[in-house]
C-alpha positions in Angstrom: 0.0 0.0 0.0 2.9 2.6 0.9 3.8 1.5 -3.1 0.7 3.0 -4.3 0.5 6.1 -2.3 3.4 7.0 -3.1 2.8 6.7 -7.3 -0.5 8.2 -6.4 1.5 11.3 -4.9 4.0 11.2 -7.5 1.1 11.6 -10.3 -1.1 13.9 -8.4 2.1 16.7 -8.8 2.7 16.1 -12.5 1.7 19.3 -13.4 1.4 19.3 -17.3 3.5 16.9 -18.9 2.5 13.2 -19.1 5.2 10.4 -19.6 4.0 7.2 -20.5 7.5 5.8 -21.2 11.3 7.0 -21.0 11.7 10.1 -22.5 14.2 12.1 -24.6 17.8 10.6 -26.0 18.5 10.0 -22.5 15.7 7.8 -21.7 14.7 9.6 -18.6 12.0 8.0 -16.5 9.9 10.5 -14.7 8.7 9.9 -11.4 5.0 10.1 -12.6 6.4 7.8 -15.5 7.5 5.1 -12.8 4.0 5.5 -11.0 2.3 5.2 -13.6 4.1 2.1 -14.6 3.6 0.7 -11.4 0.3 1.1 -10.8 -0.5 -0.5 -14.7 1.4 -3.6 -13.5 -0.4 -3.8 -10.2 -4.4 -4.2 -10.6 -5.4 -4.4 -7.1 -3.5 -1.2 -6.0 -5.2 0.2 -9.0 -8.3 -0.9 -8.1 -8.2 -0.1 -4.5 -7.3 3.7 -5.8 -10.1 4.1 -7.6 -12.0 6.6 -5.6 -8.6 8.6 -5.5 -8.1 8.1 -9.2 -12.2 9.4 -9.5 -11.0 12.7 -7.2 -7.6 13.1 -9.3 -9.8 13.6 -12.8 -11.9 15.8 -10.9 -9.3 18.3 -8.7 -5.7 17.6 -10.3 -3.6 19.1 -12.7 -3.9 18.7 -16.8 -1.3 16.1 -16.2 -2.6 14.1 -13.3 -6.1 14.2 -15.0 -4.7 12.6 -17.8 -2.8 10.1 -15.9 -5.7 8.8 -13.4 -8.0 8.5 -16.4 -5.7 6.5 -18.6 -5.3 4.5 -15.2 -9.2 4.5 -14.8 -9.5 3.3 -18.2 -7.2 0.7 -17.7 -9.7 -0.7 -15.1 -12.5 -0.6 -18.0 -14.1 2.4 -16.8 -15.7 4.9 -19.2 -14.2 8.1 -18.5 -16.5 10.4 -21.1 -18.4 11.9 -17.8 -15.8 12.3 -16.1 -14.0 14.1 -18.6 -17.1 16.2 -19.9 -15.6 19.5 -18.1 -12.8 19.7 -20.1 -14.1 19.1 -23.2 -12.9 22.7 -24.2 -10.3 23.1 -21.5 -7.3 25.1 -23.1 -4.6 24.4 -20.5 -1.5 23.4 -21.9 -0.6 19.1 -21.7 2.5 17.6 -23.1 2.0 13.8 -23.8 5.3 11.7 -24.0 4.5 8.3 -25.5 7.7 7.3 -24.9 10.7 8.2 -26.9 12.4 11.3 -27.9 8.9 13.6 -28.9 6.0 14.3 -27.4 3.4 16.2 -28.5 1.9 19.2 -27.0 -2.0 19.4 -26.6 -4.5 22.1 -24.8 -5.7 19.6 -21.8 -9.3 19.4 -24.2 -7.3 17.4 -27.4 -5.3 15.2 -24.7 -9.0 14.5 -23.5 -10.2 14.2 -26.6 -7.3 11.2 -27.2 -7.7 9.5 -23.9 -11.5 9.1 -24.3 -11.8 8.2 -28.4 -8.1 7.5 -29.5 -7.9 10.0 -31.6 -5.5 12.4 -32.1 -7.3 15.8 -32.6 -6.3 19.2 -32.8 -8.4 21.9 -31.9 -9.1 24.0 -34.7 -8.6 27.1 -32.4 -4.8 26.5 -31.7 -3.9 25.3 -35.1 -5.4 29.1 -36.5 -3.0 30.5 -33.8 0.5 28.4 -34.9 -1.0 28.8 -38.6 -1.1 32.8 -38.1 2.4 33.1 -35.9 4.0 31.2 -38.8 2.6 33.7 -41.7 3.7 36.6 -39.1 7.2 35.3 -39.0 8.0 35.2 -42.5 10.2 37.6 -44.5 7.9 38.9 -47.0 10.3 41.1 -48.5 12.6 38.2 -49.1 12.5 36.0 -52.2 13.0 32.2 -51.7 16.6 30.8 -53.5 16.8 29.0 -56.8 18.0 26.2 -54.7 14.8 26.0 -52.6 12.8 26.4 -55.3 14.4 23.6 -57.4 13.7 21.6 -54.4 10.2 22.3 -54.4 9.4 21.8 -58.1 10.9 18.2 -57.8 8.9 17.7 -54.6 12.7 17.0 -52.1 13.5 18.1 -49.0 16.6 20.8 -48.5 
């Protein structure tokens, strides 16, 4: 039991970055990581968490919300209610799947993934990278013969 409390306190102050595996070139293994690892190997600590895991989707951080209901999941709960409130919730979440990328999410497309397994982007932020891109470009600067030979024969430079 001291096991579980202590990955339950360990996921409950991931703040907004979930690691489901090692991370990076390094292969760092978060604390959450290693809690959450633990508790997906150990169903009856998971189980007897539940109520905890129910309060951490409720009260926690993007991070810990995303952890206990991957962890509720894993116990074949349904965690569309539970996850109804932040349908639309624009908080910044960073899922690690393992390896060196993650991808970072509002809190509302990480939802989005746990509950249908689907990667989704809200069209909102995608207007916002769209228009900081078109902002940062030269306008007064012509692309090179080289980059435009690339293009026309469809390679990368």
């Amino acid at each position: 039991m001291k096991e579980s409390n202590w990955a339950l306190a360990a996921l409950s102050h991931a703040d907004s970055s979930v690691e489901l595996g090692p991370v990076g070139v390094a292969a760092v293994t978060t604390d959450a990581c290693r809690a959450y690892q633990a508790l997906c190997d150990d169903e009856r600590a998971l189980a007897a968490l539940e109520p905890q895991l129910q309060t951490l989707v409720r009260e926690g951080t993007p991070a810990a919300i995303i952890y206990a209901a991957l962890l509720l999941r894993r116990l074949g709960r349904d965690t569309t209610t539970v996850l109804a409130p932040y349908r639309d919730d624009r908080r910044p979440c960073m899922i690690f799947p393992g390896g060196c990328g993650g991808t970072t999410h509002w809190l509302c497309e990480a939802v989005r993934w746990v509950t249908d397994g689907i990667a989704w982007s809200h069209p909102e932020r995608l207007m916002a990278h769209s228009l900081a891109n078109v902002a940062a470009a030269n306008w007064f600067e012509l692309p090179s013969g080289e980059l435009m030979d690339a293009a026309r024969e469809h390679r990368r430079l």
